[in-house]
C-alpha positions as CSV (number, residue, x, y, z in Angstrom):
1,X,0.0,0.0,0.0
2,X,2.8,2.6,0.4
3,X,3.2,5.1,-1.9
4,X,-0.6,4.7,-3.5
5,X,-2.1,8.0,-4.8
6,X,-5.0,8.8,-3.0
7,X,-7.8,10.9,-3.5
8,X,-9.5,12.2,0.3
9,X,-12.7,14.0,-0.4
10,X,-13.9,16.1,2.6
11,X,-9.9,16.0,3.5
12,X,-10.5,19.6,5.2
13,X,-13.4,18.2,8.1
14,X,-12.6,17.6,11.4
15,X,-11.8,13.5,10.5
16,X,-10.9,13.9,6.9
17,X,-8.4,16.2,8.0
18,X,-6.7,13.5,10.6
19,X,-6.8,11.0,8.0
20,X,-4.8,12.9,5.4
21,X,-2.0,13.5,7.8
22,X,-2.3,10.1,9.0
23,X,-1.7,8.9,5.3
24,X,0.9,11.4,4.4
25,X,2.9,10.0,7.4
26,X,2.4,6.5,5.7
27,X,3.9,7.7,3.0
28,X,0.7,8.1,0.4
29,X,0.5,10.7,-2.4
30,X,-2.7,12.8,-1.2
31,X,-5.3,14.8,-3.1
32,X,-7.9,16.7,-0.9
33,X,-11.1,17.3,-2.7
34,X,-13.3,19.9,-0.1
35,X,-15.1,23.0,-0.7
36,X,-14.5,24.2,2.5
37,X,-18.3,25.0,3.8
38,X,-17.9,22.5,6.7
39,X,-14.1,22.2,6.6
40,X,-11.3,24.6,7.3
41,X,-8.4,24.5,5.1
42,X,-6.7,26.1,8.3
43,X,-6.3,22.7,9.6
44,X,-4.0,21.2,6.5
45,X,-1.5,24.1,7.0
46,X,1.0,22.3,8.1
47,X,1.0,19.3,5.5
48,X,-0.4,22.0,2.7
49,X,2.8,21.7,0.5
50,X,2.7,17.9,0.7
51,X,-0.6,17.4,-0.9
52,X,-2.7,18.6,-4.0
53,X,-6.2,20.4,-2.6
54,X,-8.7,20.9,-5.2
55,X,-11.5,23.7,-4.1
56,X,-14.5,22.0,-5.3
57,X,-18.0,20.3,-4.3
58,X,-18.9,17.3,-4.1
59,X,-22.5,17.6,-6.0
60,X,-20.1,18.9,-9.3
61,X,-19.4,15.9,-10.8
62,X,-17.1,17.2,-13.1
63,X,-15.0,18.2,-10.3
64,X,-14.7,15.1,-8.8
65,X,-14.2,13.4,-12.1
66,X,-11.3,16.3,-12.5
67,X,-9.9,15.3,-9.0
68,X,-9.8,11.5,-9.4
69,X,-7.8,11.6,-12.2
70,X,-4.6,9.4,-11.8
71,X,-5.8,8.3,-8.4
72,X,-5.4,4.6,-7.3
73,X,-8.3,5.0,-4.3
74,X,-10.9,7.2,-3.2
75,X,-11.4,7.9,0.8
76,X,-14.6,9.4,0.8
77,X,-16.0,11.8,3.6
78,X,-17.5,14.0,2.4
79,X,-20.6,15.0,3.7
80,X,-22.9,17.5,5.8
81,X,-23.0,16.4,9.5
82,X,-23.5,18.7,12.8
83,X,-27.2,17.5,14.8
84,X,-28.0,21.5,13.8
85,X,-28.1,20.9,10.2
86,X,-30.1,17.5,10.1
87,X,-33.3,19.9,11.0
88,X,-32.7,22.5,9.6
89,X,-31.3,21.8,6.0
90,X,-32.1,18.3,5.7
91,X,-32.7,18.6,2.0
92,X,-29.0,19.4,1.9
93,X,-28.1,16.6,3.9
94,X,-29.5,14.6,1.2
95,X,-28.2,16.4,-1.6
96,X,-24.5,16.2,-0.8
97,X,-25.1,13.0,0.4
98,X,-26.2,11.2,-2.4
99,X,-25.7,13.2,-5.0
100,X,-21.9,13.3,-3.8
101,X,-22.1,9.7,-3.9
102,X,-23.4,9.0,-7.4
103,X,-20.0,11.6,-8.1
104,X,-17.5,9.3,-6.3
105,X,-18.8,6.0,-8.0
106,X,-19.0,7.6,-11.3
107,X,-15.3,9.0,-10.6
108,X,-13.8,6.2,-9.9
109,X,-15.7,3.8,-12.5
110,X,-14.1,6.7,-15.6
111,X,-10.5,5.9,-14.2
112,X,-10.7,2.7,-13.3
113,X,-10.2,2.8,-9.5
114,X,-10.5,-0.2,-8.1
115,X,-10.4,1.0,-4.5
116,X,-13.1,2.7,-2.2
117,X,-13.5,3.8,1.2
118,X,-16.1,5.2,2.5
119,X,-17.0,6.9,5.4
120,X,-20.4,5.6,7.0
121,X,-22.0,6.5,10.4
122,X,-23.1,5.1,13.7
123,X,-26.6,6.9,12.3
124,X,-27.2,3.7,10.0
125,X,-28.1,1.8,13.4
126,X,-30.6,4.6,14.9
127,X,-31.2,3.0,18.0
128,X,-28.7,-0.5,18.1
129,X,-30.3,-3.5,19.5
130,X,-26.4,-3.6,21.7
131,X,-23.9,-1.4,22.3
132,X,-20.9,-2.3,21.5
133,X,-22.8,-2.5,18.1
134,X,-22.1,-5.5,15.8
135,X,-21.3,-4.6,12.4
136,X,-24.5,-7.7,11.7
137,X,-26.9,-5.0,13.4
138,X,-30.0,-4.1,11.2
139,X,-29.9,-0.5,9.5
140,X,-32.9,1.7,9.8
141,X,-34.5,4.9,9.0
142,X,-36.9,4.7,12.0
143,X,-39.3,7.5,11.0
144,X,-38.5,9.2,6.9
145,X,-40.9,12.2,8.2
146,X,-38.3,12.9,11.1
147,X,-35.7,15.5,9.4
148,X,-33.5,14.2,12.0
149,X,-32.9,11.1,10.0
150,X,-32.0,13.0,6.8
151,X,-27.6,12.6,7.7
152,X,-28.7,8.7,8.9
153,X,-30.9,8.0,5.8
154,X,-28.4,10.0,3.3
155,X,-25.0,7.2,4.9
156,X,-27.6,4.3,4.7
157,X,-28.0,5.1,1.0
158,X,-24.3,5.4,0.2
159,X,-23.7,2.3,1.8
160,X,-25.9,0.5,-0.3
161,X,-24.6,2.3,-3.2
162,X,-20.9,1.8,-2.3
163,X,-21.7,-2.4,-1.4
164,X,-24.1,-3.2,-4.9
165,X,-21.7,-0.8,-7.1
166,X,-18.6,-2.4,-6.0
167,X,-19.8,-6.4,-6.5
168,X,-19.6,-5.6,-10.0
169,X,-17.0,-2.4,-10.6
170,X,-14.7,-2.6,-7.9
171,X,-11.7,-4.6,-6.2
172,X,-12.6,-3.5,-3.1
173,X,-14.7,-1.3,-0.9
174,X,-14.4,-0.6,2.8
175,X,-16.9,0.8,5.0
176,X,-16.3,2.6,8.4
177,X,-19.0,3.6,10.8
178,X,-17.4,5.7,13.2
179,X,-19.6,6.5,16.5
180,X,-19.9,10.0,18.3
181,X,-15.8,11.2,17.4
182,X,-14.8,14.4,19.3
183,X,-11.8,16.5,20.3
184,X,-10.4,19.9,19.4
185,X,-11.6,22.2,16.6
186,X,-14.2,20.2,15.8
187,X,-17.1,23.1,15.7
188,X,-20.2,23.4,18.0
189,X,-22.7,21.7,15.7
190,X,-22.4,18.3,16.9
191,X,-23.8,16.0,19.5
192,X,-21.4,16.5,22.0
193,X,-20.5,19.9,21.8
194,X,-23.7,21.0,22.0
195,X,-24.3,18.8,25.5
196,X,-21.4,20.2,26.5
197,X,-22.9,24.0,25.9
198,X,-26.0,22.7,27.4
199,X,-24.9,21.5,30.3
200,X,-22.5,25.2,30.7
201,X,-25.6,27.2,30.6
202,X,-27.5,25.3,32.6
203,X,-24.5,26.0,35.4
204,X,-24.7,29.4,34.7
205,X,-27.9,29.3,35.9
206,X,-27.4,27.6,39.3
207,X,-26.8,30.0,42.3
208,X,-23.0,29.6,43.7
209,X,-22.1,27.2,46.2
210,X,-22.7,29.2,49.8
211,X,-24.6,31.6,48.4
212,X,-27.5,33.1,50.3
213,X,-28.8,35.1,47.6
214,X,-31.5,32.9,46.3
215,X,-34.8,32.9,47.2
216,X,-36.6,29.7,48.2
217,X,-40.2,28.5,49.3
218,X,-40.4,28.1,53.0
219,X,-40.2,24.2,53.8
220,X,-43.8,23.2,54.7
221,X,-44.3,21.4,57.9
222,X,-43.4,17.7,58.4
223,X,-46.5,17.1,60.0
224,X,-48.7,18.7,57.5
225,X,-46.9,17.5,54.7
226,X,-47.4,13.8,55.7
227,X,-51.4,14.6,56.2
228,X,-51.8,16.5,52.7
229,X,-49.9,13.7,50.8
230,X,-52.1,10.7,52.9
231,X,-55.1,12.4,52.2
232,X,-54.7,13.9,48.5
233,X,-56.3,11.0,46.4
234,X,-53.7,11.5,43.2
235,X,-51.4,10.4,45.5
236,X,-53.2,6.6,46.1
């Protein structure tokens, strides 16, 4: 494997970006194929005169044609993720999703690359029937009315894709489903992030330890309290 031209698309996102520098260090020839609307070419600087980055999106299927030109394998990630964006521009989800797919297969079936990765999702489980999650699970798209299941339903479908296109055009395709990843510049869109700010603002809210400040409801009596709760019949 070492030396193989490789084509990353979404090579700018917080896990494409990892990947490229993890494969540069292997010694890989990269191509990044991203149009920067959820990645950050900031975070490439350091490797950015080891590897060719192509400004393009993923829906132009010229450009991805253009960018896997001369490539031996195509790591694909792109995609639209971030919880925020599954309700509120589901139809753009899909579109990237899917249509970005379509790209990629077409791609690699005019050059003859035999070689696919492709970057799945956790979401293609929903709700697992175990945790840790066999890769044997069933998929599902529990409700398609539920724009929360626009990312999920969008990975399903390029697995699918990616599996049935490459019994009969490819040497081999790999699927990863990587689960809820998180560290540093990774944006505030995403499930854990946004817990995180959750659960800050809900300690902004909470009076100081010691502090006298707050107002609170006079206990009520032991006594009384026992009778009222024994006598009140939604308590029965």
């Amino acid at each position: 494997m070492s030396g193989r031209r490789i084509l990353v698309t979404g090579g700018s996102g917080f896990i494409g970006s990892s990947l490229v520098k993890a494969l540069l260090l292997a010694g890989h020839r990269l191509r990044v194929l991203d149009d920067n609307s959820r990645g950050n070419a900031r975070r490439l600087k350091e490797v950015a005169a080891d590897i060719d980055f192509i400004t393009g999106d993923i829906r132009d299927a010229e450009a991805v044609a253009a960018a896997a030109e001369g490539m031996e394998e195509v790591h694909h990630l792109a995609f639209v993720n971030g919880t925020e964006f599954f309700y509120t521009a589901p139809e753009l989800v899909l579109d990237v999703g899917v249509r970005g797919m379509i790209n990629v297969i077409d791609a690699c079936r005019r050059h003859g690359i035999g070689i696919l990765l492709l970057a799945s999702s956790s979401e293609v489980y929903q709700t697992p029937p175990k945790v840790p999650t066999d890769e044997a699970a069933p998929l599902a798209v529990p409700d398609p009315l539920n724009p929360r299941y626009s990312y999920g339903a969008g990975k399903l479908i390029s697995e699918i894709m990616a599996i049935n296109f490459g019994r009969k055009f490819f040497d081999r395709v790999l699927i990863f489903r990587p689960h809820n990843v998180y560290g540093p510049d990774m944006g505030f869109e995403h499930v854990i992030p946004q817990f995180a700010l959750r659960l800050h603002a809900l300690a902004a809210r909470q009076p100081p330890v010691g502090s006298l400040s707050p107002s609170r409801a006079p206990a009520r009596k032991p006594a009384a309290s026992a009778s009222s709760t024994i006598s009140s019949p939604a308590s029965w």
